[in-house]
C-alpha positions in Angstrom: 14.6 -6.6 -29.8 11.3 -5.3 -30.7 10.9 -3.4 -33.8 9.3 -0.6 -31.9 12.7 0.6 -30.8 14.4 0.3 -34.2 13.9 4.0 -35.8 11.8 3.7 -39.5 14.3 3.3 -42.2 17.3 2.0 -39.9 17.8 -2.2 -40.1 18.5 -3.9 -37.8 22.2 -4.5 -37.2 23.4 -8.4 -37.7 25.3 -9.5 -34.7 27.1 -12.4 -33.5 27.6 -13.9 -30.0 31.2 -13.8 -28.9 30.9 -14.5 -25.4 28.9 -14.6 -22.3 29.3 -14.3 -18.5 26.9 -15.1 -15.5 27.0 -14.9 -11.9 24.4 -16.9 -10.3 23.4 -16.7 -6.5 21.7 -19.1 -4.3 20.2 -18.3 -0.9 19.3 -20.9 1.3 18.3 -20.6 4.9 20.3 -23.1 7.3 19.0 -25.4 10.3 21.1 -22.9 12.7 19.3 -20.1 11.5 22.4 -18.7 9.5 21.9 -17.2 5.8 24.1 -19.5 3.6 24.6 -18.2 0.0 26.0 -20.3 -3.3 27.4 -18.3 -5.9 29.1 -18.7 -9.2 30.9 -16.9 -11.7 30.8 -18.8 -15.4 32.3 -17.0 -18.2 34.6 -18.8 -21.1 37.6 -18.8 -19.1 36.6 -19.3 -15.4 34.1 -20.8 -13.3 34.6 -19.5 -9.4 32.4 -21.0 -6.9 31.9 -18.9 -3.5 30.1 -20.0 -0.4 29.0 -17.4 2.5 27.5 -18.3 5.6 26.0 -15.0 7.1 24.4 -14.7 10.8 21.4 -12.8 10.0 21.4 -11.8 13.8 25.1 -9.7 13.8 25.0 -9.7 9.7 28.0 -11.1 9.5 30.1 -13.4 7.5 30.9 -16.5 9.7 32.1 -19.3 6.8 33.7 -18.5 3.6 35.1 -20.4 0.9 36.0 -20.3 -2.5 37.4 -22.2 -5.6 38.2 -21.7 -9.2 37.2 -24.8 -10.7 38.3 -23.8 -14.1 41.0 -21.0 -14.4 42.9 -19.2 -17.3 46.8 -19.2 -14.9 48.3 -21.5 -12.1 48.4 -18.9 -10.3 44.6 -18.4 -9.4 43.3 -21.0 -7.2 46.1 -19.8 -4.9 43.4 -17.0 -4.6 40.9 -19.2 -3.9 42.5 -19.4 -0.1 41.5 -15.4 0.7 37.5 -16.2 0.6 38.4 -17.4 4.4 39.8 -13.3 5.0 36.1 -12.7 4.5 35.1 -13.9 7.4 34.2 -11.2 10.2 33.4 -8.8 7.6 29.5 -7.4 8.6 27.4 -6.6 6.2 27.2 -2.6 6.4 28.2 0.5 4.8 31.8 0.5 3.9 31.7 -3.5 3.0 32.4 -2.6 -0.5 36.1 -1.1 0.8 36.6 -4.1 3.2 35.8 -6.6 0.8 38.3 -4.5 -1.8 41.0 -4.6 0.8 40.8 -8.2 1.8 40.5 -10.1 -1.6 41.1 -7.5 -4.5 44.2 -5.5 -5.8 47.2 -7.1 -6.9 47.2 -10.1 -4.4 43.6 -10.6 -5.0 41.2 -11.5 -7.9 38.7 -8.6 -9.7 36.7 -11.9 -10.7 36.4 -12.8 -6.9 35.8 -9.6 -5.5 33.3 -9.2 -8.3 31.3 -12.4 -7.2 32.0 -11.8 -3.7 30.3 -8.2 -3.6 27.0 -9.4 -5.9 26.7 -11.9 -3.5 26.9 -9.5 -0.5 24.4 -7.1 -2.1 21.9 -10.3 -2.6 22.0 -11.3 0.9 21.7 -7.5 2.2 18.2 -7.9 0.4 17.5 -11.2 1.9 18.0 -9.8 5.3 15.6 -6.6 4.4 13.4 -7.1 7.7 15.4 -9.4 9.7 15.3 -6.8 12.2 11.9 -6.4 12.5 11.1 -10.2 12.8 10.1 -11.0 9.0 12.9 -13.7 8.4 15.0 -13.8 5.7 13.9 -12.9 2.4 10.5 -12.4 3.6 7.4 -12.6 1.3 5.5 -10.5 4.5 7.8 -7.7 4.1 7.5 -8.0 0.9 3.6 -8.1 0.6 3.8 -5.0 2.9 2.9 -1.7 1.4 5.5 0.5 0.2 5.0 3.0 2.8 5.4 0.6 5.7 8.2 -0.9 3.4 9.9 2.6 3.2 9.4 3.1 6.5 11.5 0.3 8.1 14.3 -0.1 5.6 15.0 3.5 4.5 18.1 3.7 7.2 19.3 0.1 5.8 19.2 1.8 2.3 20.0 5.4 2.7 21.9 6.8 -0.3 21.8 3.4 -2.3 19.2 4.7 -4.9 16.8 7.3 -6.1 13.9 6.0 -3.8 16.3 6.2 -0.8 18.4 9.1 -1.5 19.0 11.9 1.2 17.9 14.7 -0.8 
């Protein structure tokens, strides 16, 4: 932390590490064309490991697959089995309820539907301009200016933040 954000007179507080948690996504374009994306989930009590396969062309999930490689109960590798009730889920509005209803709740894992929906958000940007011919994850879309940008992914992104917002 920089000491231009610690008010004059205040110290700065000692602290200690106590834990630590990453998710980490991979996107990786396949020889059929599909989007295929490696995630993990690594804190001190579990590492889940989820692979999508995504058909840029419909936008939907056509392969899923999970497993908890390290795990604090039995019982949650049996969880690892619903990454496959992914599968015909497209990525659109209301994925964030599907994905909820398919592999959350009770019967489900927060851990997975956690990883599961960061790795659907990443590969909604990676297919920013799919549409319009760019590819996936683009660096011409990107190098576009942020008119032309706006322009061609403001109904994609309608209502997900303050550049996009309806008002």
């Amino acid at each position: 932390m920089s000491k231009d954000y610690i008010p004059a007179g205040e110290r700065i507080p000692v602290k200690r590490l106590v834990s630590k948690r990453d998710i980490g996504i991979e996107a990786f374009e396949l020889e059929n064309g599909n989007l295929m994306l490696e995630a993990t989930f690594l804190d001190p009590y579990h590492l889940i490991r989820l692979n999508l396969h995504i058909n840029p062309k419909t936008k939907t999930i056509v392969h899923a697959k999970s497993e908890f490689a390290n795990h604090p109960h039995g019982a949650c590798p049996l969880v690892a089995l619903k990454a496959k009730l992914l599968i015909g889920i497209k990525i659109e509005r209301g994925v964030t309820r599907k994905v909820s209803e398919r592999i959350g709740g009770s019967e489900g894992c927060i851990h997975l539907r956690e990883l599961t929906l960061e790795t659907i958000n990443f590969a909604a940007t990676a297919l920013i301009g799919y549409d319009e011919g760019f590819g996936l994850m683009s660096r011409d879309f990107n190098m576009l200016d942020e008119d032309k940008k706006y322009s061609l992914s403001k109904a994609l992104l309608k209502g997900s933040c303050i550049v996009y917002s309806e008002k």
